[in-house]
C-alpha positions in Angstrom: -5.8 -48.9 -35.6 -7.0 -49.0 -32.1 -5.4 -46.8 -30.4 -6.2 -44.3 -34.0 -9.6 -44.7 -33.3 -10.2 -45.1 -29.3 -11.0 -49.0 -29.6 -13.9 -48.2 -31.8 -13.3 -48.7 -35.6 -15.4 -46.4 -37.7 -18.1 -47.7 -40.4 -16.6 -46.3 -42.8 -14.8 -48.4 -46.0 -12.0 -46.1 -45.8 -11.5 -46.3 -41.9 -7.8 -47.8 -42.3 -5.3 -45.8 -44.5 -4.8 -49.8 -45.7 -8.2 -50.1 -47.0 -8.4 -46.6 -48.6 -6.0 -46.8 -50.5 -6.6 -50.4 -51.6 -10.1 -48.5 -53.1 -8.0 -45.5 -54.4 -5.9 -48.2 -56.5 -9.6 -49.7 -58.1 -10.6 -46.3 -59.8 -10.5 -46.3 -63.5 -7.0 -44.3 -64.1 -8.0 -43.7 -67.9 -10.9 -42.1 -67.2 -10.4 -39.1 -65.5 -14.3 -37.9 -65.7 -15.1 -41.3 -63.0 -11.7 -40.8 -60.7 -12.7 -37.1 -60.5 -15.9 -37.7 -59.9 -15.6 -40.8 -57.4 -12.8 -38.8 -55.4 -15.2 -35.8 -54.8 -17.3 -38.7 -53.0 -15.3 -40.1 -50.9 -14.3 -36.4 -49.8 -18.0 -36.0 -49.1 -18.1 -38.8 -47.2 -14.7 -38.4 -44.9 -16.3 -35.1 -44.1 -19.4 -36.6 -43.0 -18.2 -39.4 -41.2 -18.1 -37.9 -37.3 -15.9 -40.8 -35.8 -13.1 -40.2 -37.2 -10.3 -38.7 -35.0 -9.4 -34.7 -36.7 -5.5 -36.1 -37.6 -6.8 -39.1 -39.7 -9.9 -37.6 -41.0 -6.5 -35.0 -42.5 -4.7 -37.6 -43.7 -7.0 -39.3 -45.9 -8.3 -35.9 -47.2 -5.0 -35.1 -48.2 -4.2 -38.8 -49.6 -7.3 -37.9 -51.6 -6.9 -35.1 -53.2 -3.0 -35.8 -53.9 -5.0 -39.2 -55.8 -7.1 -35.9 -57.8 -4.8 -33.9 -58.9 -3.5 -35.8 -62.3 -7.2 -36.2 -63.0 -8.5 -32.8 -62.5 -5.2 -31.1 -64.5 -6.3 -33.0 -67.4 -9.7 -32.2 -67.2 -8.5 -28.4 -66.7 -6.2 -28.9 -70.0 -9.3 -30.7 -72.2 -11.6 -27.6 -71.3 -9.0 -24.8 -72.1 -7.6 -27.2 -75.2 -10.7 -27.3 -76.7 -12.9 -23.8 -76.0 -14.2 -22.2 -77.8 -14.8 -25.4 -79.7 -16.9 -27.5 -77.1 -20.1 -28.4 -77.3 -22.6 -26.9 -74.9 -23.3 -30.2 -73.0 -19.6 -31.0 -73.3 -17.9 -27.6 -72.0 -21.1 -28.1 -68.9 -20.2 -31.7 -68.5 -16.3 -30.7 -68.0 -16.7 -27.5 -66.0 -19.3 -28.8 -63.8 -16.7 -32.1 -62.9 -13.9 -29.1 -61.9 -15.9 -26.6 -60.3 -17.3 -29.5 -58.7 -14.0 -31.0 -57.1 -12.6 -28.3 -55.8 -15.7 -27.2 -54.2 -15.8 -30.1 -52.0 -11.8 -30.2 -52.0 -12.3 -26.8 -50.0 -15.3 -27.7 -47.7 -13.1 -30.8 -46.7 -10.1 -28.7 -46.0 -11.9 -26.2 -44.1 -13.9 -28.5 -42.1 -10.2 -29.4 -40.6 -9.3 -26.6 -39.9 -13.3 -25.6 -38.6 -13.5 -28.8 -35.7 -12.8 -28.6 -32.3 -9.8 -31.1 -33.1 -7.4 -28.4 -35.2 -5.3 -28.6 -32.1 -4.2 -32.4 -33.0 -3.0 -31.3 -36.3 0.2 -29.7 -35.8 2.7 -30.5 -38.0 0.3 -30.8 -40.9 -1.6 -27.8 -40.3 0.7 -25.1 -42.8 -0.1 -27.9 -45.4 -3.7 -27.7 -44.6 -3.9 -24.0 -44.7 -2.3 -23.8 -48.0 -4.5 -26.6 -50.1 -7.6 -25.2 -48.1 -6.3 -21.4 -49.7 -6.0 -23.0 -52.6 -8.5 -25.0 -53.4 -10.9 -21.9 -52.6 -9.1 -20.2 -54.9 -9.4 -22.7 -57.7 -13.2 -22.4 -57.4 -13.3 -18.8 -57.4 -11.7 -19.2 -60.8 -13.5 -21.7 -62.5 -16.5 -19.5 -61.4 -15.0 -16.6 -63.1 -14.4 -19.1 -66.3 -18.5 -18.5 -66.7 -17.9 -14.9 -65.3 -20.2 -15.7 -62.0 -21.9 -15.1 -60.3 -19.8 -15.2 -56.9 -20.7 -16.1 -53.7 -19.5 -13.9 -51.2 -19.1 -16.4 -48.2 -16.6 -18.0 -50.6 -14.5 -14.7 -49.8 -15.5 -15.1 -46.2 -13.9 -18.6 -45.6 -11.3 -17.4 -47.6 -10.3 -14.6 -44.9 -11.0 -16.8 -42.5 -8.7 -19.0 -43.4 -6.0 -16.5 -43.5 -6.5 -14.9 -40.4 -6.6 -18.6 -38.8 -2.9 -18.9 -40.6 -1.8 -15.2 -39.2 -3.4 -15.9 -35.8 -1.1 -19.2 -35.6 1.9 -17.7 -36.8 2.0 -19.7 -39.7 1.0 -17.5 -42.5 4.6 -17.7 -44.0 5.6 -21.5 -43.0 6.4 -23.3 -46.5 5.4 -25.9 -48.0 5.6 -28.2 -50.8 2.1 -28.5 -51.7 1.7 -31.5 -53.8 3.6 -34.3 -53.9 5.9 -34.3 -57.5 5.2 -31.1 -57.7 8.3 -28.5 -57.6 8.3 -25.8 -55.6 7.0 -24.6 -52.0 4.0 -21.9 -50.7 2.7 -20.5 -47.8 -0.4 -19.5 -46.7 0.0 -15.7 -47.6 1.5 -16.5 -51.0 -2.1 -18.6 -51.4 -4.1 -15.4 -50.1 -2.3 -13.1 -52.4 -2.7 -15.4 -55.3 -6.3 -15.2 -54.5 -6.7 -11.5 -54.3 -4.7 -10.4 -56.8 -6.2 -12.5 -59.4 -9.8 -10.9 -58.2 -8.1 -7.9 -59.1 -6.8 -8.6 -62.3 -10.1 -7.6 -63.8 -11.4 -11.3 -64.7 -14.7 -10.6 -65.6 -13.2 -8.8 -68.7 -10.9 -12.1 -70.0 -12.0 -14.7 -72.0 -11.7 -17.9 -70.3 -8.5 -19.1 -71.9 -7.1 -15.6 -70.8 -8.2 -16.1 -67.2 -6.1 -19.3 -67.4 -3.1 -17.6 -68.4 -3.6 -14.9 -66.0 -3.7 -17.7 -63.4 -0.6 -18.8 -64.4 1.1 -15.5 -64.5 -0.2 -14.6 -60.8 1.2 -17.4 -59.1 4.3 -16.8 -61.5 5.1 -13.1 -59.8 3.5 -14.2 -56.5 6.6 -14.3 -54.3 6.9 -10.7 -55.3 3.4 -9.5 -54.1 3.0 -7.4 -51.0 0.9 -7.6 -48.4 1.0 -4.4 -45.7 -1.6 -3.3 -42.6 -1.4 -0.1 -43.7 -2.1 1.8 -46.8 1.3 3.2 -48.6 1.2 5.0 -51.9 1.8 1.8 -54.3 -0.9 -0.1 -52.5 -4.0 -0.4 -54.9 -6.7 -2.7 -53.5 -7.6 -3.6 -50.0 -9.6 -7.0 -48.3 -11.5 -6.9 -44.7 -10.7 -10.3 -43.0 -13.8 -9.9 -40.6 -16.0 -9.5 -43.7 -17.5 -11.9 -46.8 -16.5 -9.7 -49.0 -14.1 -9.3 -52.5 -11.4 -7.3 -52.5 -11.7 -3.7 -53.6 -9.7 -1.3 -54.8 -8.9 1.7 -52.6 -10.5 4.5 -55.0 -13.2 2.9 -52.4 -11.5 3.6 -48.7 -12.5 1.3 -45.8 -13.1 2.3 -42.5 -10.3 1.7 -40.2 -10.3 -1.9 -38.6 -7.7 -4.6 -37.5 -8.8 -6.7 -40.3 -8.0 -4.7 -43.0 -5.0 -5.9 -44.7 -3.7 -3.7 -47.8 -2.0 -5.4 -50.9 -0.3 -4.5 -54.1 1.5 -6.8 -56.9 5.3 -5.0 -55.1 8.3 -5.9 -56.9 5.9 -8.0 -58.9 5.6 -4.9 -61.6 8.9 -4.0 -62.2 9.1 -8.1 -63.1 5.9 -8.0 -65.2 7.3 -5.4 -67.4 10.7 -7.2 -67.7 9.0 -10.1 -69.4 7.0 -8.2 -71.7 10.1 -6.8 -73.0 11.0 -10.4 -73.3 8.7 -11.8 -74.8 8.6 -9.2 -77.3 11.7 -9.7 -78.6 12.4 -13.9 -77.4 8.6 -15.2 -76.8 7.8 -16.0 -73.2 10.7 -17.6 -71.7 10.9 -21.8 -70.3 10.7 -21.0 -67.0 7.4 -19.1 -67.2 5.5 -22.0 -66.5 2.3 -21.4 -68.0 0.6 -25.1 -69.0 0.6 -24.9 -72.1 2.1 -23.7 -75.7 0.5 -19.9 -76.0 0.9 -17.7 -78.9 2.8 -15.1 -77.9 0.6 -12.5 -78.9 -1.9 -13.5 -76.7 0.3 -14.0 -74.0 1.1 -10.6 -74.6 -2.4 -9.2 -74.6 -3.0 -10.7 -71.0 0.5 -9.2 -69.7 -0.6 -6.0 -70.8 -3.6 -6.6 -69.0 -2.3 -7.5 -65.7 0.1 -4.2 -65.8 -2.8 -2.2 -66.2 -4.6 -3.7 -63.3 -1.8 -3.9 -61.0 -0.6 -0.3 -61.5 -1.2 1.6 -58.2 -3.7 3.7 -60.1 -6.5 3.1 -61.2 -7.6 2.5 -65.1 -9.0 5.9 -66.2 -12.1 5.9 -68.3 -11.2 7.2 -71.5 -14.5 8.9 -71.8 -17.2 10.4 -69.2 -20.1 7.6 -68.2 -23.7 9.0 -67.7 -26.7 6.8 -66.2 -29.6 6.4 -68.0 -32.2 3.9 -68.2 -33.7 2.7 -71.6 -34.5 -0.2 -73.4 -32.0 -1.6 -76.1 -33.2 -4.7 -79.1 -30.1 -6.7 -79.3 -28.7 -9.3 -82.0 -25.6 -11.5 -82.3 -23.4 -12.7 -84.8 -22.7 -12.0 -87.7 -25.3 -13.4 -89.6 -27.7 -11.7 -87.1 -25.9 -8.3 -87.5 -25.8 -8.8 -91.3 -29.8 -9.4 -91.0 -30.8 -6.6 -89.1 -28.6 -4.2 -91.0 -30.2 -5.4 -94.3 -33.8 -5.3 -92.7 -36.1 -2.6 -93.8 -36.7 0.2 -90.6 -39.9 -1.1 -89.4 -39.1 -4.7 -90.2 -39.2 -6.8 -86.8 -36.0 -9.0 -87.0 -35.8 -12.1 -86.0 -33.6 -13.8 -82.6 -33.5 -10.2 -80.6 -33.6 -9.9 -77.2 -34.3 -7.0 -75.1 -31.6 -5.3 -72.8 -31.6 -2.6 -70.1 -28.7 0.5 -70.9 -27.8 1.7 -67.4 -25.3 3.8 -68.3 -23.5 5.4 -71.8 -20.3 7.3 -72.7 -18.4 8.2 -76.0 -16.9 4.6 -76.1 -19.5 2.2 -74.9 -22.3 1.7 -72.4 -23.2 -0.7 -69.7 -26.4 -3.0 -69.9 -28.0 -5.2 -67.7 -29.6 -8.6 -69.2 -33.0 -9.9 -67.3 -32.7 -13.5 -68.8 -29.8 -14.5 -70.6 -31.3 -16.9 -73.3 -28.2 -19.3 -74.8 -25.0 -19.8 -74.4 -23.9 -17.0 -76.9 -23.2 -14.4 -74.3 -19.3 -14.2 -74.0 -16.8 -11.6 -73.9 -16.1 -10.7 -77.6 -19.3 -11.3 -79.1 -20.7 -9.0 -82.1 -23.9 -7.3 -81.3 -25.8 -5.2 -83.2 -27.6 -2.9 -81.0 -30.6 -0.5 -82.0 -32.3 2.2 -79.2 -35.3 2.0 -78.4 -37.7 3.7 -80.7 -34.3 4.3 -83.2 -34.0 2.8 -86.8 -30.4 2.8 -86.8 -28.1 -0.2 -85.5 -25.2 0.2 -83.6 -22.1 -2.5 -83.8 -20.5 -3.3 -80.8 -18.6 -5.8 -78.7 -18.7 -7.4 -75.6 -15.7 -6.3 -73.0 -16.9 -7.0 -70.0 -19.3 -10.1 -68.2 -21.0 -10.6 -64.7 -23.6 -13.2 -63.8 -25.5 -11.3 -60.9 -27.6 -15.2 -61.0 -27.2 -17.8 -63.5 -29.8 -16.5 -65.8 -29.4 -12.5 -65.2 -26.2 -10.4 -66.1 -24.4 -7.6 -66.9 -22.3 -6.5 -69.7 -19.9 -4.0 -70.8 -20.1 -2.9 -74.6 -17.4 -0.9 -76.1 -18.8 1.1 -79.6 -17.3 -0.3 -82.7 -19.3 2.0 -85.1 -22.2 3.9 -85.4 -23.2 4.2 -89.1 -22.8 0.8 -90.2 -24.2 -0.2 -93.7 -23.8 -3.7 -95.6 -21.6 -3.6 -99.1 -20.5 -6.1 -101.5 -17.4 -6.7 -101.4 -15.6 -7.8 -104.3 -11.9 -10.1 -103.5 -10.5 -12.2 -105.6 -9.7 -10.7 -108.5 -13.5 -10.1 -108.6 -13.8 -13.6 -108.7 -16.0 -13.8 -105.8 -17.9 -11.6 -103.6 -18.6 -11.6 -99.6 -21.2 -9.8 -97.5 -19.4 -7.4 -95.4 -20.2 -4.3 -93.5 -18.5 -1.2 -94.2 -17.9 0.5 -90.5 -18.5 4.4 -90.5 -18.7 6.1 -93.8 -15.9 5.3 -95.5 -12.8 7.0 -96.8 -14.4 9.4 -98.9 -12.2 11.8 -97.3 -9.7 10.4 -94.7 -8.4 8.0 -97.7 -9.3 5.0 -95.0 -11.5 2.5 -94.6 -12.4 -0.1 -91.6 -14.6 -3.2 -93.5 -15.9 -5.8 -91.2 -15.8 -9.1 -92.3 -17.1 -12.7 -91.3 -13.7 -14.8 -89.5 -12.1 -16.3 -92.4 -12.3 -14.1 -95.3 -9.4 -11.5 -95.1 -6.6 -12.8 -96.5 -3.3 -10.6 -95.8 -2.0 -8.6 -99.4 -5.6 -9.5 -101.1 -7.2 -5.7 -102.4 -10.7 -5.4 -102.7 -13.2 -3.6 -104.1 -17.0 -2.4 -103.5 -19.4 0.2 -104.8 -20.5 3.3 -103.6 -23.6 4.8 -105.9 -21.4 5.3 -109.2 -18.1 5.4 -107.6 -15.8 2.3 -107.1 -14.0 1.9 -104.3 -10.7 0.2 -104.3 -9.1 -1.1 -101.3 -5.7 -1.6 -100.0 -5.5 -4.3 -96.8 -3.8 -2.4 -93.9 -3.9 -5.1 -91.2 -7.1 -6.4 -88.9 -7.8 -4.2 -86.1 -10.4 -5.6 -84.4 -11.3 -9.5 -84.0 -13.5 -11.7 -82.4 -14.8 -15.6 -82.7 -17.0 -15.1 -85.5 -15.5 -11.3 -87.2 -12.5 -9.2 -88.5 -12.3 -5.4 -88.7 -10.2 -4.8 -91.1 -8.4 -1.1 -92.0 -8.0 -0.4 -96.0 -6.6 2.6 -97.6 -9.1 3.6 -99.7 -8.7 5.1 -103.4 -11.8 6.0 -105.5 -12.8 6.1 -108.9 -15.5 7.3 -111.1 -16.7 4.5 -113.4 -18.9 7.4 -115.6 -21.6 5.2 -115.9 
């Protein structure tokens, strides 16, 4: 240890790699909150210590976070096992231990590759790169499980990084990355992981989505490309000399030797292979995606990342125009249901105030000045009502950014703009639920789209409901719409007079 050191031992309790990992083997295994916690520490605390030499201050960083890993993946599994289900202080208490971790997992792995001592890495320095890559990575995606908002040094050290690994020629050096774990990386396989999940659009996924879109990224990630220059199925482009996300090219950089141009490559034609396959066989073994998914919502996120990766760009199915007015807003079903039964210049109660900044056909973009709760979450029910209008609209959630913590910015796609409450007899007539009827009916299209409260809609049941003195008699088509707390459901509608 002297000659490690310089004949000056360290104050540290981890200044031998004898008595760290004596301490590593006193942390509470069957409590992953503590070792979690605990490790994040002692990272804090290598970093901080300024004696030790750059190779051993590596070492134990990397003996520490191999000591993480079991701990964090199980804390990663009980937060996507359990949402939406969690309890507000319980979801907090988990994401705030994993965002947490891999913060300080990346400023220790970037402070060894930051020091005036990278030169005594060597050997260890593609490993360093990669779990530095990757690390930032993970907590750019536990920031987009609460949709932001992002810092954009995080993107800086990111590039960094990478152009550290290109400079050094070791950008494509692999490695395995974790011990008992199969498989190898590089540095530009981390990078590309990183960008192409930015932009896979995940600001629009619920967080359970985002993890399976993780999971697919670094699935196809040996396929991505990575160019200098733009070529026709390039997409999306990243500055290295810049703290910024990647953008797509529909917004063209200025020329610079930073630039680096990327696109999913041979990673599309693979995409669509397996949504073939899964289509017809479920998703396959070796699609290694942590967990037991059903395969419809596997499905929906594959469709997702094919329309994101395609070389052009999504096109907006209808026109946007920017406006600026104020907009009441309510949640939930129960606070839908109460507004639409509330008389026109009835105040409800539990609305909040929202900015439109932009409308089309389809939707409309709003900006939130304090998000009040923990309601706000892609596929939430809103019922919406203008400014100075009587009328609610019903609409839905797509799209979430946190600009701060407590100010955001949604995307809201229509759902109808005539809604009115009905009765709705199922059962037999045996019982009868609240449920709003979504447009005006099937008076003469011979359909109808009813939405319910989650729960009710049971597949082959008819229904009925009134309309004045007719009686409307519904046929279930299939739910067309869904979120936490609803169902749209399409009927085929036949109608009756009852002559009374």
């Amino acid at each position: 240890m002297i000659s490690l050191f310089g004949g000056k031992k360290p104050d540290h309790p981890m200044a031998g790699m004898k008595e760290a990992r004596g301490l590593l083997e006193e942390l509470p295994g069957n409590d992953a909150f503590k070792c979690v916690d605990e490790l994040a520490h002692w990272l804090q605390s290598v970093v901080a210590e300024q004696d030790f030499k750059p190779e051993y201050r590596a070492q134990l960083i990397q003996l520490l976070d191999e000591t993480a890993q079991p701990h964090v993946r199980k804390l990663a599994r009980d937060y996507m096992a359990a949402s939406p289900r969690l309890a507000k202080s319980q979801e907090n208490r988990l994401w705030s231990a994993i965002y947490a971790y891999w913060r300080q997992a990346a400023l220790a792995y970037v402070s060894c590759v930051d020091s005036k001592g990278v030169e005594a890495l060597k050997g260890s320095m593609p490993l360093v790169l990669v779990r530095a890559l990757r690390a930032l990575a993970a907590q750019l995606k536990w920031t987009y499980v609460r949709y932001g908002p992002i810092d954009p040094s995080v993107w800086g050290i990111i590039a960094k990084i990478y152009a550290l690994a290109e400079t050094r020629k070791l950008a494509q050096s692999a490695v395995a990355v974790y011990p008992g774990i199969p498989g190898e990386s590089t540095a530009e396989q981390e990078f590309l992981k990183a960008v192409m999940l930015a932009a896979s659009s995940p600001d629009s996924l619920l967080p359970v989505e985002i993890e399976l879109c993780e999971r697919l990224v670094a699935h196809f990630s040996a396929a991505f490309a990575l160019r200098l220059e733009p070529q026709s199925d390039v997409a999306y482009w990243i500055d290295l000399g810049a703290s910024q996300a990647p953008q797509r090219l529909a917004r063209p950089p200025q020329r610079a030797p930073t630039l680096r141009f990327f696109a999913a490559g041979n990673a599309r034609a693979n995409l669509e292979s397996l949504i073939k396959t899964v289509k017809i066989t479920g998703v396959p073994a070796e699609v290694n995606l942590g967990g037991t998914y059903p395969a419809e919502t596997v499905l929906d996120v594959l469709n997702h990342l094919a329309l994101y990766w395609s070389p052009k760009a999504p096109e907006r199915k209808h026109q946007r125009h920017q406006v600026k007015s104020r907009l009441n807003v309510t949640h939930g079903f129960d606070g839908v249901v109460a507004a639409l039964g509330a008389s026109p210049r009835q105040e409800t109660s539990a609305t909040e105030t929202w900015i439109v900044e932009n409308v089309s056909a389809g939707g409309f973009g709003a900006s939130i000045p304090e998000v009040k709760g923990d309601w706000v979450k892609i596929g939430c029910l809103l019922g919406l009502q203008p400014e100075g209008g009587d009328n609610w609209v019903l609409g839905v959630i797509r799209r979430l950014q946190r600009e701060i913590p407590l100010k955001g910015a949604v995307g809201i796609q229509t759902l109808s703009k005539s809604a009115r409450l009905i009765r709705l007899s199922v059962d037999g007539g045996a019982s009868t639920e609240t449920a709003i009827l979504v447009g005006n009916g099937g008076t003469k299209t011979g359909e109808a789209q009813v939405l319910l409260r989650a729960g009710v809609f049971v597949p082959g049941q008819n229904a009925e409901y009134r309309n004045g003195e007719l009686a409307c008699l519904l046929l279930p088509q299939g739910v067309v719409e869904q979120g936490e707390e609803f169902e749209v459901v399409k009927y085929r509608e036949m109608i009756r007079e009852t002559g009374e």
